[in-house]
N, C-alpha and C positions, 0 to 999 in steps of 0.2 A: 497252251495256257489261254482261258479268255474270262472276263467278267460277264454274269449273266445280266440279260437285259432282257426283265419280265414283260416289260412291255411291247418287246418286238423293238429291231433296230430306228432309231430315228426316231420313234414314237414320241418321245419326250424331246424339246426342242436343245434344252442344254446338256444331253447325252452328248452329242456331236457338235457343241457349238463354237466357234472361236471367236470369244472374249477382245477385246480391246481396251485396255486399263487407261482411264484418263485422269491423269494431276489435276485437278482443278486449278491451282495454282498457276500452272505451267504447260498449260496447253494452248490457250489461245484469249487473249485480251481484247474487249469490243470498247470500254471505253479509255484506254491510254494511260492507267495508272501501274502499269506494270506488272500485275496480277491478274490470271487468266478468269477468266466470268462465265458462268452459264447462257448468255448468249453469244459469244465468244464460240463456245463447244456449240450450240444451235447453228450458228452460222457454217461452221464448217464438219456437219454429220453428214455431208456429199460426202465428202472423202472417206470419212469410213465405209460407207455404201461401196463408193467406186474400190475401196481398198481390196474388199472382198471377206471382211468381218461378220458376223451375226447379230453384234450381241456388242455393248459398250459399259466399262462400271465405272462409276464415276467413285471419286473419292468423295469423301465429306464435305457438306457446302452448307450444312447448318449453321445456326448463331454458335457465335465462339469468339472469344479472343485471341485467338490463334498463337496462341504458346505455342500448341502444338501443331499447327496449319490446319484447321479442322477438326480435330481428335482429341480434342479439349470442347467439347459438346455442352454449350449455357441452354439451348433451346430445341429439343429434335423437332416441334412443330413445324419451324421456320426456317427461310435460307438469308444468311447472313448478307449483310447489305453491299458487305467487298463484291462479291457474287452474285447479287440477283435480289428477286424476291420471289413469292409461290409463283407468281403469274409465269415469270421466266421459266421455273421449273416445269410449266404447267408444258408452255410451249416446247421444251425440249422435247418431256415426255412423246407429246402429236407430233413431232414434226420427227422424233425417232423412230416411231408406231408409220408413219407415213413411207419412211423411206423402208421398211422391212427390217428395222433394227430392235431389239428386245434393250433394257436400259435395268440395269443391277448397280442398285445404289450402297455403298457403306454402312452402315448401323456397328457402332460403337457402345455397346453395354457395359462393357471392365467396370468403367468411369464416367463421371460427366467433368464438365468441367469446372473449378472455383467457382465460377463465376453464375453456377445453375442458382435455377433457387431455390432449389433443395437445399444446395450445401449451405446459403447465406442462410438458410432457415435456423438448419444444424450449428449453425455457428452462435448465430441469436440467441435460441433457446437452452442452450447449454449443457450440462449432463445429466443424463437419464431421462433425456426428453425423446417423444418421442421421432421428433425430425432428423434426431442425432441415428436415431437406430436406422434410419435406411442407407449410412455411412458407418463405416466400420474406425468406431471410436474406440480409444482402453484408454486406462491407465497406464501410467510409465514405471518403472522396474526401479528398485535402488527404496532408497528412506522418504526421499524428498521427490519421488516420482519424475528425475531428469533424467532416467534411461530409456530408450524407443520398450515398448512393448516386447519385442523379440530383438531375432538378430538378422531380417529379412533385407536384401536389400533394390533398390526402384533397377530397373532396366536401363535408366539412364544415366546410372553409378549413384552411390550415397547409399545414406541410408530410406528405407521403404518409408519410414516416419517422419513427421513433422509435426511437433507440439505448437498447440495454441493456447489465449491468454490465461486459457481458466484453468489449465495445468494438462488438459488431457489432450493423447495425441492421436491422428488420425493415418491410414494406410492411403499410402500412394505407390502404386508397382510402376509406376513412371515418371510424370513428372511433379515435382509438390505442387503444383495448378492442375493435376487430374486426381482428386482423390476418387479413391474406388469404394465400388455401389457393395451394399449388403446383400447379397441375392439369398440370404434363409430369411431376409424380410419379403412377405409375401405382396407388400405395396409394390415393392421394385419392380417384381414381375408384374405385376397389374398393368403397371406403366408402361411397361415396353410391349405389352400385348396392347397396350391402346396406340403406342409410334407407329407399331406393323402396319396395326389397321389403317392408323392417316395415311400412311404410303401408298398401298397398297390401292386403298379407293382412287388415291390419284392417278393410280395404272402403271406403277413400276413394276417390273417382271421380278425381280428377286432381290437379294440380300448379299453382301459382302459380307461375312460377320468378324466384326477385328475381334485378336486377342480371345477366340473361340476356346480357347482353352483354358481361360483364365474364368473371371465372373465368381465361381464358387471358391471358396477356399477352407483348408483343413477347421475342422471344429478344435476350439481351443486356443488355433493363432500359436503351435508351437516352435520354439528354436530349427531353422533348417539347421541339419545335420552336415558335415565332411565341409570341400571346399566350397566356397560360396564363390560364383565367378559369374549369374547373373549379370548379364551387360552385351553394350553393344560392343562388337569389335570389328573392325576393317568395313563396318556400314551394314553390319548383320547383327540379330539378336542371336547371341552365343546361350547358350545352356549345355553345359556341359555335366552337372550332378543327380545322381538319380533322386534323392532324396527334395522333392521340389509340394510342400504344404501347403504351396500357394498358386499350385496349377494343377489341371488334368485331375479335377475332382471328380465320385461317381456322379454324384449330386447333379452336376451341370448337363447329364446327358438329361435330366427329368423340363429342364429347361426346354431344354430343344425338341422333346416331343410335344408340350407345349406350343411352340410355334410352329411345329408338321402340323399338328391340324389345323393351325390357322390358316397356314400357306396352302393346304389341300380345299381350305372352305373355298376358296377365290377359283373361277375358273380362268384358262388360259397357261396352265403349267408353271406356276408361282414357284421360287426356287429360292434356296440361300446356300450359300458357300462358304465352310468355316475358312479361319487362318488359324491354324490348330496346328501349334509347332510341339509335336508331342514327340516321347523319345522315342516309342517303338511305331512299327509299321499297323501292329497288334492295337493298341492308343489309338492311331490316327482311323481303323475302321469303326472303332466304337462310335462317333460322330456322324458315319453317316448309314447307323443300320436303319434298316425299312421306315419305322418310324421315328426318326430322327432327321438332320440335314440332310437336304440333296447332293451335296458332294463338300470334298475338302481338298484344297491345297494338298497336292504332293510333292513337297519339298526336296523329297531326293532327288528328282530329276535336275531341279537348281544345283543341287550341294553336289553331285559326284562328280571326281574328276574327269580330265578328259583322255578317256581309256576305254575300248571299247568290252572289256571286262566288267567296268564299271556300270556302263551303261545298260550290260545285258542281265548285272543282277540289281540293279531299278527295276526293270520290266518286267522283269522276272518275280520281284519283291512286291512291285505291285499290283499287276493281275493275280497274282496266287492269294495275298490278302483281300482281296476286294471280293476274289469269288463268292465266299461266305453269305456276303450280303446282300450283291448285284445292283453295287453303285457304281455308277460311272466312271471310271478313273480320269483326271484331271493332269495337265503336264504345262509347264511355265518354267520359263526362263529367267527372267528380272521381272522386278517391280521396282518399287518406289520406297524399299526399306533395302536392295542389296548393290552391291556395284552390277554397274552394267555385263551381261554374259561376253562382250565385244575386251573388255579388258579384263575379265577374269581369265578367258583365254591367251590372255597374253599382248594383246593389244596390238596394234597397227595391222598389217595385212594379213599378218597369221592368226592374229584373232578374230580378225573381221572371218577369216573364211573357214575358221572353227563353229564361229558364232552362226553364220550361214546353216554349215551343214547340220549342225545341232537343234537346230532350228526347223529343217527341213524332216528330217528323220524324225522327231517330236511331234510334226502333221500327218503323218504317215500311221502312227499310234491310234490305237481304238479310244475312244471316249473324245473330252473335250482339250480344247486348250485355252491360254491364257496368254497375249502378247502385253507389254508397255510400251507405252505410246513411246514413237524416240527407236525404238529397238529396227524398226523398217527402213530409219533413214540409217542402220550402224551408227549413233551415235554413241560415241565411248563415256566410260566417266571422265567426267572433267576437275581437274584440281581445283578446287574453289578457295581463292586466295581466305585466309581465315578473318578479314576483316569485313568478306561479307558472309561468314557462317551466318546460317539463321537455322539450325537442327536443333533442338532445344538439350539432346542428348550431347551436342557438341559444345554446347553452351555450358552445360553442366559438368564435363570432364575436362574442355580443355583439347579434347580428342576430334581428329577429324572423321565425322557421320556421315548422313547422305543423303549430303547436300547435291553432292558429283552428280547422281543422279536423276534429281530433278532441277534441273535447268532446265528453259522453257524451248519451246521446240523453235528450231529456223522453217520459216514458211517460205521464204522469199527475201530476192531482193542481195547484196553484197555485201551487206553490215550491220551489227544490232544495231535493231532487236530481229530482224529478219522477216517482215510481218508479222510478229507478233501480236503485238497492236500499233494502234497509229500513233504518228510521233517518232522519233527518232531516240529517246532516249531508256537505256538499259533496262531489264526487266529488273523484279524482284532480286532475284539472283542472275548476275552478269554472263552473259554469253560468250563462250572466245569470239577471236577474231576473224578466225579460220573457217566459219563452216558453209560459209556461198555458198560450194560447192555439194554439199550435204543436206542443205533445204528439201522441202518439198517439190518445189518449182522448179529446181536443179535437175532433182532426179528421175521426176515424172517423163517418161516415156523413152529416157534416156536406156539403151539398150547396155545392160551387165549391171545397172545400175543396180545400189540394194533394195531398194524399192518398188521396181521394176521386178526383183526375184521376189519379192515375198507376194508382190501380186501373182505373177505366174504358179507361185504356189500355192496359194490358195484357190487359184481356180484348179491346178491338180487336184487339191485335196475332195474339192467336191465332184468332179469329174473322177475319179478313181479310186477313192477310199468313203463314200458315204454308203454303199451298196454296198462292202463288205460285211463277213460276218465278223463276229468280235475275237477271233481265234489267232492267236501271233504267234508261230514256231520259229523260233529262236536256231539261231546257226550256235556255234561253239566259241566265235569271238578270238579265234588263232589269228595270231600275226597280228595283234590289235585290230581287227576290222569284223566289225559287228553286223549283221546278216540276218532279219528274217521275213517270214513270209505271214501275206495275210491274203487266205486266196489266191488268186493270180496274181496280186502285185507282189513282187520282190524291192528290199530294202538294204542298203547298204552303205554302209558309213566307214569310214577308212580316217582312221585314227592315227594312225600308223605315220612314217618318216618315208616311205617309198611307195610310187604306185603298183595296183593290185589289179590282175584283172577281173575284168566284171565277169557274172555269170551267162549263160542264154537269156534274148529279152529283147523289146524295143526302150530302148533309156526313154520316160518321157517326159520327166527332170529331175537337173542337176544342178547342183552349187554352185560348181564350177566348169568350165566347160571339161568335157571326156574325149578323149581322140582316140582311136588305135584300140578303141575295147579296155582302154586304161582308165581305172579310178584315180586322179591326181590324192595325194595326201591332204587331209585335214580336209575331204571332201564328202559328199552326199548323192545318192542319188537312186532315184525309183525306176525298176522293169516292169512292162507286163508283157 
């Protein structure tokens, strides 16, 4: 099995690139208000350099009122003042471009936020105007117009609607402070063909695109059909019914060729990456044929369990769908919407050395990857007492979201905020008390450390899997231990409860340490 790469291996830089997802919120504070900053992230883009990364995506740092920490978007010109201003951004970008790092920024289209001025326009003007049409306004259902439009409902639980004064109600698929854009009005897109460009001139390498599957939705605005379960659950967006009128339209692929040619106008390999949680594997290539996105999220690798059967029909499921088109295939573990992969495995040492080897095996894969910041030091989810929830989905159910997951990272130091920023007082969301030992500064050079392995691996990765070709022969995955080859390196993952021997090979790394020609359980590790 392999994905074609028309352009010759490497050619394009985010075929092979490993990503580094940074919280804005939660990565690093330069002026001591608790909240991480764009110079914050400038100050310490050594560390990604020395990490051994390519490539860093920032979350949302525009104006916003942060309902939603970013993703409630008043202003995409601008960066919001918690954060910086252009100048900061300006300098991120050169001082990224400086150290040999490429910088893929968030763009959020579903929505903007209450707070744009669009929607104050929409609101102003009233109905059948035309500022109302680049929001998706109706009528409400019933005699007296008090039932929502349909029976859709927001990601964040509730319903999708919210009526205002003048009677008519407005779509929100998340929070009622993000109502969503009209994308059959051809202003909308105008718009975001103009945010590209400001980017873009400013010299960001590519796009995150949230909610890539969303944007268009069914003509008509009809009743979803069967269960509606819509929502987040255990700190994941669940969809669980096929019948979904308010995603994965054809319509949205005309969007996204659209912005291929913009992205191809620019030189330097301009790139965007959906988050396109779509149901089939079939869905998820439409996104990124020829003229369309440059890659998307492959979520299975996240969601399958941990079985090395699992594993090898991911691999399997996504080089065989991707061939078609000969896009990249992409592989990520956590982000900043799931619990961490260190406690979805089960947590404490057995997770940490799941998480390890899953991790390792995932770099070993043709195409690119995706790390989150946090993931290097094993940091687990953390219980966040619910009196400091700030998840606007958690706010809204009652329900714990994930928040676990973005707590701000420990830099240093024996207590929060851990250098975070300066000052000794908690971040945003509270830190345990436990993680001295899990820092940066803790772990750095510190031998077995996890920080210490993700670096050795990623100099593996470019030392021994850039010069491959893209072809993965897959072993059979008996005895839960999954096995294949690419080229001369061999791969093997041991899922399994008992060690296995390895095959012929020089090991030239592992997860865990190998003695005696033995794979220890819930381990990793690369021959050539």
């Amino acid at each position: 099995m392999a994905w074609n790469d028309p352009t010759g291996s490497g050619a394009v830089w985010w075929h092979s690139a490993v990503t580094y997802q940074i919280y804005v919120r939660s990565f690093a504070d330069s002026d001591g208000d608790g909240v991480g900053d764009l110079a914050g992230i400038t100050s310490r883009l050594p560390y990604m350099r020395d990490l051994g990364v390519d490539a860093v995506w920032l979350t949302p740092f525009y104006t916003s009122p942060q309902h939603d920490h970013g993703y409630d978007v008043a202003d995409y010109y601008d960066v919001d003042p918690l954060f910086g201003d252009l100048a900061a951004a300006d300098d991120l970008l050169a001082r990224a471009h400086e150290l040999g790092l490429k910088v893929i920024v968030d763009l959020v289209p579903n929505h903007t936020s209450s707070d744009h001025a669009w929607f104050r326009a929409a609101l102003a003007a009233g109905p059948g105007s035309r500022e109302r049409d680049r929001y998706i306004f109706r009528e409400g259902r019933g005699d007296d117009g008090s039932e929502p439009p349909n029976n859709w409902r927001s990601v964040f639980g509730g319903p999708a609607w919210t009526r205002v004064e003048d009677g008519q109600w407005y779509l929100h698929l998340f929070d009622t402070t993000q109502p969503d854009l009209d994308w059959r009005n051809p202003a909308v897109g105008d718009m975001f063909e103009d945010v590209l460009r400001f980017w873009l001139d400013r010299g960001v390498d590519g796009f995150r695109v949230d909610v890539a599957h969303g944007l268009v939705k069914e003509e008509g605005l009809r009743d979803q059909t069967g269960t509606l379960t819509a929502g987040h659950s255990g700190a994941m967006v669940e969809r669980a019914v096929d019948d979904e009128p308010m995603w994965d339209q054809p319509e949205v692929h005309d969007v996204y060729r659209r912005w291929r040619k913009i992205l191809d106008s620019y030189d330097g390999d301009r790139m965007a990456v959906a988050e396109a949680w779509t149901q089939t594997a079939e869905s998820m290539v439409r996104f990124v044929r020829p003229d369309e996105l440059s890659q998307t999220f492959n979520f299975a690798w996240l969601l399958a369990e941990w079985s090395a059967a699992a594993f090898a029909d991911v691999v399997r499921g996504t080089l065989t769908a991707l061939q078609p088109v000969g896009s990249a295939p992409t592989w990520v573990l956590s982000n900043h919407d799931v619990v961490r992969h260190v406690t979805r495995y089960g947590g404490g040492d057995r997770g940490l050395a799941r998480a390890r080897a899953a991790t390792l095996t995932m770099l070993a894969l043709p195409g690119s990857a995706y790390l989150y910041q946090g993931e290097e030091l094993g940091l687990e989810e953390v219980d966040v007492a619910p009196e400091h929830w700030q998840d606007p989905a958690s706010l809204r159910t009652g329900e714990r979201g994930r928040d676990g997951c973005r707590v701000p990272l420990p830099w240093e130091g024996s207590q929060p905020p851990y250098g975070f920023g300066p000052g000794s007082a908690q971040p945003w969301i509270p830190q345990p008390g436990d993680w001295a030992d899990l820092s940066v500064d803790a772990q750095w050079g510190r031998e077995g450390s996890t920080l210490e392995f993700y670096r050795a691996a990623l100099r593996a990765r470019r030392e021994h899997t850039l010069d491959l070709g893209a072809e993965v022969v897959l072993g059979d995955a008996a005895n839960d231990v999954l096995t294949f080859r690419r080229d001369g390196l061999t791969v093997v993952l041991n899922c399994g409860s008992t060690p296995v021997p390895l095959p012929e090979g020089e090991v030239v790394i592992a997860s865990a340490p190998v003695e005696d020609g033995l794979l220890p359980a819930d381990t990793a590790a690369w021959l050539v």
